[in-house]
C-alpha positions as CSV (number, residue, x, y, z in Angstrom):
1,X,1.2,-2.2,-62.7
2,X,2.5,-4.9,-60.4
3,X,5.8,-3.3,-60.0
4,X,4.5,0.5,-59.4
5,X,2.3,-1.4,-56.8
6,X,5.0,-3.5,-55.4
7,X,7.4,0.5,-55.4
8,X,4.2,2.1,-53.8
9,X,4.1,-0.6,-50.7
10,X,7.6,-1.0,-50.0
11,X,8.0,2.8,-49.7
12,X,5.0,3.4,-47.5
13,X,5.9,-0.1,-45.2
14,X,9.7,1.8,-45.1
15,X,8.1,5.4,-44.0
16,X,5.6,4.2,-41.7
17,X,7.9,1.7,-39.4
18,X,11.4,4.2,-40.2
19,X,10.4,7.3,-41.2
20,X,8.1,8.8,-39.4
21,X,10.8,11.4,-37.5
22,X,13.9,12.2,-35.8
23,X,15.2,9.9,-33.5
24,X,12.3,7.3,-34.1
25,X,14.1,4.5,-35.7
26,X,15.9,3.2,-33.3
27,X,12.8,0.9,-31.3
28,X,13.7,-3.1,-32.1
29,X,9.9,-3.1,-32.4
30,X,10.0,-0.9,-35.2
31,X,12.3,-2.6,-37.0
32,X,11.3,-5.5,-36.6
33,X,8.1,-4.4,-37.6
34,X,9.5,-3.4,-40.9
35,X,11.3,-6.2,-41.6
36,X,8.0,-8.2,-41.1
37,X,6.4,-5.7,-43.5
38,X,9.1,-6.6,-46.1
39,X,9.2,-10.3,-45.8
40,X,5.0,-10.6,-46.9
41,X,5.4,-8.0,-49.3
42,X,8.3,-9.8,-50.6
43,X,6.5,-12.8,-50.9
44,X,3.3,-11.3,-52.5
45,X,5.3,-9.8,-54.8
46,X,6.7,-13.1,-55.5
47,X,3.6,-14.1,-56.8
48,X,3.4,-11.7,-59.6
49,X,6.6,-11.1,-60.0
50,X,10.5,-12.7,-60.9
51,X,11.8,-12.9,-57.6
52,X,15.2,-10.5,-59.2
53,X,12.5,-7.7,-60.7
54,X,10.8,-7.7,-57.3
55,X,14.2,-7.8,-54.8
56,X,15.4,-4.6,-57.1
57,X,12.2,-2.5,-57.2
58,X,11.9,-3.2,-53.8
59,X,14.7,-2.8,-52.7
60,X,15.2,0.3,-54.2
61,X,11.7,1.8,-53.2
62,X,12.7,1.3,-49.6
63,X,16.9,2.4,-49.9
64,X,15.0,5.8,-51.5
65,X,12.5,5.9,-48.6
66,X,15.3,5.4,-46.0
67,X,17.4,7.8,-47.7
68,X,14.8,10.2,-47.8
69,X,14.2,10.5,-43.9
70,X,18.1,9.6,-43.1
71,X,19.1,12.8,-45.1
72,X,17.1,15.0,-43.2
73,X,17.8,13.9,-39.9
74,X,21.7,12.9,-39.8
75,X,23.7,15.3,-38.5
76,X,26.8,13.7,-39.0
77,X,26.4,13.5,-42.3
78,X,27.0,9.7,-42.7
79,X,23.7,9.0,-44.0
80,X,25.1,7.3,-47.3
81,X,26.8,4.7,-46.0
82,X,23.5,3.5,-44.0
83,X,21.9,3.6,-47.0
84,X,24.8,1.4,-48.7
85,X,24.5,-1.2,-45.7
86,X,20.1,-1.1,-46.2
87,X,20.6,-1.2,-50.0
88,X,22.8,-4.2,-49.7
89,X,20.7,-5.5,-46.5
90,X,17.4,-5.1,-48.3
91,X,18.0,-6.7,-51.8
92,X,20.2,-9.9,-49.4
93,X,17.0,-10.6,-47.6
94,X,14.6,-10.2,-50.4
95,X,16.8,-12.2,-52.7
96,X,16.2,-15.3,-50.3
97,X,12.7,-14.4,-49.3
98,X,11.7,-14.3,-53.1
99,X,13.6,-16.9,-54.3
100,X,12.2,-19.4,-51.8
101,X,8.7,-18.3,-52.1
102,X,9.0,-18.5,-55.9
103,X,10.9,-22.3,-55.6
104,X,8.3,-23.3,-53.0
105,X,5.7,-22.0,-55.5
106,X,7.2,-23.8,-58.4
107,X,7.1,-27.2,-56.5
108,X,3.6,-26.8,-55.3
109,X,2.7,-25.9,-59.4
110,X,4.8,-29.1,-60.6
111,X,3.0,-31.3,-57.9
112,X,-0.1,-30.4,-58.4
113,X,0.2,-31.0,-63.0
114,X,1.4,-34.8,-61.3
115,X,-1.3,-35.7,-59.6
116,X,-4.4,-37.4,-61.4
């Protein structure tokens, strides 16, 4: 359930800051706003998660997404290698964002079983 949940959110973060028409992607406040978007869903996901499971659902939920609204608005045509250079992009940054929210997670859990 997690992981249709975690597919569900990544797509509709990925449509609502990229894909919401021609020529509309291009604002630095749009993407950084989904980049944001990824990083705490990232992290949630993280939670419930393995940080590899997460980083390829999501990942893959957001490349389809992307490629979705690329294919219908790129007239040159080149719309695959974008979504080479977001798939690669996308499962690099949620590979660290996961990893050290699952790390910093692990410490907290080990710390906490320490102490009387």
């Amino acid at each position: 359930m997690a992981s249709v949940a975690l597919a569900a959110l990544t797509y509709v973060a990925s449509w609502f800051w990229i894909g919401q028409g021609p020529g509309k992607n291009d604002s630095p406040a749009q993407i950084a706003g989904c980049a944001i978007s990824l990083i705490v869903i990232a992290v949630v996901a993280s939670l419930f998660l393995h940080p590899a499971l997460g980083a390829l659902i999501g990942t893959l939920a957001f490349t389809a997404a992307w490629s979705v609204h690329a294919s219908a608005t790129d007239p040159t045509g080149l719309w695959p290698v974008g979504a080479m250079i977001a798939l690669v992009g996308v499962f690099a940054g949620w590979i660290l964002v996961a990893g050290l929210t699952f790390g910093l997670r692990t410490v907290v859990t080990r710390r906490r079983a320490i102490e009387p």
